[in-house]
C-alpha positions as CSV (number, residue, x, y, z in Angstrom):
1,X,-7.4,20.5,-19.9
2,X,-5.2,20.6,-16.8
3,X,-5.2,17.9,-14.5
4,X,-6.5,20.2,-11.4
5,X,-9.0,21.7,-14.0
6,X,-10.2,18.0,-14.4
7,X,-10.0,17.0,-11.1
8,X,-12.3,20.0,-9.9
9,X,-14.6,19.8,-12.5
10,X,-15.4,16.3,-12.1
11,X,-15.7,16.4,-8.4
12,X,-17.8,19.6,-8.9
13,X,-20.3,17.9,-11.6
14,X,-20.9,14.5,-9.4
15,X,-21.1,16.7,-6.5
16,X,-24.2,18.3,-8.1
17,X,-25.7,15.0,-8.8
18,X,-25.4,13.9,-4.8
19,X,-27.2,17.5,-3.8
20,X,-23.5,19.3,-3.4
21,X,-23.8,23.3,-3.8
22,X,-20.3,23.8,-3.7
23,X,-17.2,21.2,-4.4
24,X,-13.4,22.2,-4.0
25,X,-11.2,19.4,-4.9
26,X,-7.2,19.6,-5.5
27,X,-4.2,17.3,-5.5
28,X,-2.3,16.9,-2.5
29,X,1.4,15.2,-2.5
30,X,0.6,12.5,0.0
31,X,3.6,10.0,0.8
32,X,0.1,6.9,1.1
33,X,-2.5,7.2,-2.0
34,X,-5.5,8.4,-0.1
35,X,-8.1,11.1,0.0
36,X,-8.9,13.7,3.0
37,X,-11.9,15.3,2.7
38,X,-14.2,18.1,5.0
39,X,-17.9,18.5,4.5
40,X,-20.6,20.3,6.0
41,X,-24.5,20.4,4.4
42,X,-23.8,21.2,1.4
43,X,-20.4,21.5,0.7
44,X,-17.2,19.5,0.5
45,X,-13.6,20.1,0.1
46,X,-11.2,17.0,-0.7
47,X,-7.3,16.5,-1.2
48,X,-6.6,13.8,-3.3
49,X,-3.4,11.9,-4.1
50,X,-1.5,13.4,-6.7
51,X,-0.6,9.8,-7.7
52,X,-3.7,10.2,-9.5
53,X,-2.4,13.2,-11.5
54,X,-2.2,11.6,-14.8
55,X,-5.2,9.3,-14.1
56,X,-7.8,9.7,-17.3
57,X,-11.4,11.7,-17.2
58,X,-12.8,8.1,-15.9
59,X,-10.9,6.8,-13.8
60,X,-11.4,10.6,-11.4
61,X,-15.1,10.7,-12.2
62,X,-14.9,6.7,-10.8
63,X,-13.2,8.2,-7.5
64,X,-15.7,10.8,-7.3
65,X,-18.3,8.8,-7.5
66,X,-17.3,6.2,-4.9
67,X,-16.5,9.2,-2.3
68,X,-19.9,11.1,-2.5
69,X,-21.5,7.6,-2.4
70,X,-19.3,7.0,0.6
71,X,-20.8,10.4,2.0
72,X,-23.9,10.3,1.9
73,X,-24.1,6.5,3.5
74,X,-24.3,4.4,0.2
75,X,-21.0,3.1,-0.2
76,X,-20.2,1.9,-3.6
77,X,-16.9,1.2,-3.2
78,X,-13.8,1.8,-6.2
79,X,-14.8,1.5,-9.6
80,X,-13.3,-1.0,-11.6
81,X,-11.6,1.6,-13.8
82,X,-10.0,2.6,-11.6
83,X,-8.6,-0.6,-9.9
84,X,-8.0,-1.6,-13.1
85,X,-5.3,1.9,-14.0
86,X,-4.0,1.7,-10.1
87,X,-3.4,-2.4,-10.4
88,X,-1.7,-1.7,-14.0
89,X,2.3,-2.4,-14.1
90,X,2.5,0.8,-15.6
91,X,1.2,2.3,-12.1
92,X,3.7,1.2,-10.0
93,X,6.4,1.3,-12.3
94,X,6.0,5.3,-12.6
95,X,5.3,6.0,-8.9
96,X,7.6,3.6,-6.7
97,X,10.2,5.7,-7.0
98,X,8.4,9.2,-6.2
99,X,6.6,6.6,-3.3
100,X,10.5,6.3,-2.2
101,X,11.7,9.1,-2.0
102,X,8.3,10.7,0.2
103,X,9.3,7.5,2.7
104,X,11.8,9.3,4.9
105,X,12.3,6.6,7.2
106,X,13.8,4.1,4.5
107,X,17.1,2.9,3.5
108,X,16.1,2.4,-0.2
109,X,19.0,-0.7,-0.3
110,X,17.9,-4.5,0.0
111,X,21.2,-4.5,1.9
112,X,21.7,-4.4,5.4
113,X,24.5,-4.3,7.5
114,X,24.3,-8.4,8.3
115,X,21.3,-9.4,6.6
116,X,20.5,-9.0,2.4
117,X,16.9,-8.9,1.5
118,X,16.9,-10.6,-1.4
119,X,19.2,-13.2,-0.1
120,X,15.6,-14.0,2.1
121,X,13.2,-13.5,-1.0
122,X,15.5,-16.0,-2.8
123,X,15.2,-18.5,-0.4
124,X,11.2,-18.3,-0.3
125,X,11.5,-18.6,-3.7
126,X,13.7,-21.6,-3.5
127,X,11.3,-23.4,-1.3
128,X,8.1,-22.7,-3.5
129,X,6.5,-20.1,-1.0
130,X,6.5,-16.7,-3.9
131,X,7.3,-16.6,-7.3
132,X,10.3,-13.8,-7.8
133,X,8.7,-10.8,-9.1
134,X,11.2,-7.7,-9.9
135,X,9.5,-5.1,-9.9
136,X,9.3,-5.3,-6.4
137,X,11.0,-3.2,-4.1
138,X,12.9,-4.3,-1.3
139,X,14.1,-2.3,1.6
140,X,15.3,-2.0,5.4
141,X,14.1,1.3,7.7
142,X,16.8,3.5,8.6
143,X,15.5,3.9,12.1
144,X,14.6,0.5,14.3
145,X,11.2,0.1,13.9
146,X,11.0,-1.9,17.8
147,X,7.3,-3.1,17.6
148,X,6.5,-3.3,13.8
149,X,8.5,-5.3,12.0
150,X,7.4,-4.1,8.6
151,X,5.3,-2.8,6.5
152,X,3.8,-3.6,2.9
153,X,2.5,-1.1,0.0
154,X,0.8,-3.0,-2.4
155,X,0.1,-0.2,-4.9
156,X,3.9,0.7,-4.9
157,X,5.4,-2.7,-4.4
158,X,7.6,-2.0,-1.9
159,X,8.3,-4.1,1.0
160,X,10.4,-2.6,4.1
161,X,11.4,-4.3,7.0
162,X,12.9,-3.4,10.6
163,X,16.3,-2.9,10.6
164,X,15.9,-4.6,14.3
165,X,16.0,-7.8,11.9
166,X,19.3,-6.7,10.9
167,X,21.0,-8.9,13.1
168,X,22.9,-11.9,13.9
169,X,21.2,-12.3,16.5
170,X,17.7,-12.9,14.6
171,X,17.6,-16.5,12.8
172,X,17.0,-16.4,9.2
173,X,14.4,-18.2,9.0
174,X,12.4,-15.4,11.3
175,X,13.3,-12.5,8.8
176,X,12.2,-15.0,6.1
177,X,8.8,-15.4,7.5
178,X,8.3,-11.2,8.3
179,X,9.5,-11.0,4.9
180,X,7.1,-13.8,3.8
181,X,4.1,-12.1,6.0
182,X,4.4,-9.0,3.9
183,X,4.8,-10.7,0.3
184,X,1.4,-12.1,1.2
185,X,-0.1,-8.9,1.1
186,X,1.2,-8.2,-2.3
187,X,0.2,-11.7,-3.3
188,X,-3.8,-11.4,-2.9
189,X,-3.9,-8.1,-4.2
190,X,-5.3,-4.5,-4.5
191,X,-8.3,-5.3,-2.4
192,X,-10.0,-1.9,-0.5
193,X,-12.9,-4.3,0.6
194,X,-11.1,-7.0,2.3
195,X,-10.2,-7.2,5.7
196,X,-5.9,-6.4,5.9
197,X,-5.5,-9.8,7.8
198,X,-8.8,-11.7,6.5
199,X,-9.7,-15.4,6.1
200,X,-7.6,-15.3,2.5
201,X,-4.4,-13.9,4.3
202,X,-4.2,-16.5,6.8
203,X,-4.8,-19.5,4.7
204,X,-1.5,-18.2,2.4
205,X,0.2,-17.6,5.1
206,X,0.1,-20.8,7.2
207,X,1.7,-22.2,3.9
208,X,5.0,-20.8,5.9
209,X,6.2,-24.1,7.3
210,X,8.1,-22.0,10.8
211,X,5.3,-19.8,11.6
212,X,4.8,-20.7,14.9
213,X,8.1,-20.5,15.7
214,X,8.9,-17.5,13.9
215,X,5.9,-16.2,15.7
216,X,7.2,-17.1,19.3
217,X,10.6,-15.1,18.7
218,X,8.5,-12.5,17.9
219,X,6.8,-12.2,20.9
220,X,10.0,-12.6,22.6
221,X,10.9,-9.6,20.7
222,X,8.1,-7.6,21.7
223,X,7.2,-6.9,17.6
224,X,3.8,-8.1,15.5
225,X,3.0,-8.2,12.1
């Protein structure tokens, strides 16, 4: 069987177990994994991620289930097949470069133009802040980002940063902390029911010994986190 012909049938047979007359469901190349749906009484129509194309029967039936619980107001949340297949090495490893080349606004280089990437992830290394992990994707924007200074998908692995940091004018040490504020993310996890910037996030990032200042030229900068 097809991977639409899965993906609507599955949707179609949950949908009858939640009271749905009529389910439409198709894969959608989104740059983000996410889901878009429209629904009126009895009826629903979704567009999922097409990075779930090659997902197994279980792992679809799992998102359907967590959606139409989501819809009708008991919210079950992401089965744990399917974390389990999206948080795989094997996920990320097949779909960071598809995730790359949907990212328009990215340089796909470590490199800048004053600044190296990994030349900052090697020195958080060096002080004991991460543990080097390659399969991680490093990367500046090709367009200043002014306010956001980057940017974190932890499905994909791929870190980009502001090319605004791709300066001389910025101290190391601040691109080493942006750089450490996103590795954070990738650090705790695949989590859809935590908070982005919970209790967790803070605790592991205090751990960077120049926040505050870091912080401050931030501000100066007119950019957050």
């Amino acid at each position: 069987m097809e991977a639409e012909e899965v993906l609507r049938t599955k949707f179609r047979e949950i949908g009858k177990e939640y009271g749905f007359d009529k389910v439409e469901a198709e894969f959608v190349a989104f740059k983000e994994f996410k889901v878009r749906w429209q629904r009126s009484y009895k009826w629903a129509d979704f567009k999922v991620s097409d990075y779930l194309a090659d997902a197994p029967p279980e792992v679809i039936g799992g998102l359907c289930n967590s959606l139409f619980s989501k819809i009708t107001g008991d919210e079950e949340g992401y089965s744990e097949e399917m974390c389990r297949w999206m948080t795989a090495p094997e996920f990320s490893e097949h779909k960071q470069q598809v995730y790359l080349k949907r990212s328009r606004n990215l340089t796909r280089s470590a490199k800048g133009e004053v600044r190296d990437l990994e030349s900052s992830y090697d020195r958080l290394a060096e002080a004991g802040l991460v543990e080097k992990d390659p399969a991680i994707h490093l990367t500046w924007t090709r367009e200043s980002n002014v306010r956001k200074v980057g940017q974190c998908s932890v499905l994909m692995k791929v870190i980009s940063i502001s090319s605004v940091l791709d300066s001389e004018m910025i101290p190391e040490f601040v691109l080493d902390y942006c750089l450490y504020h996103e590795l954070c993310h990738l650090i705790i996890g695949f989590d859809p029911s935590a908070k982005r910037h919970g209790e967790e996030f803070s605790e592991l990032e205090a751990k960077y010994p120049r926040r505050d200042e870091a912080g401050e030229w931030l501000k100066q900068l007119s950019m957050y986190l």
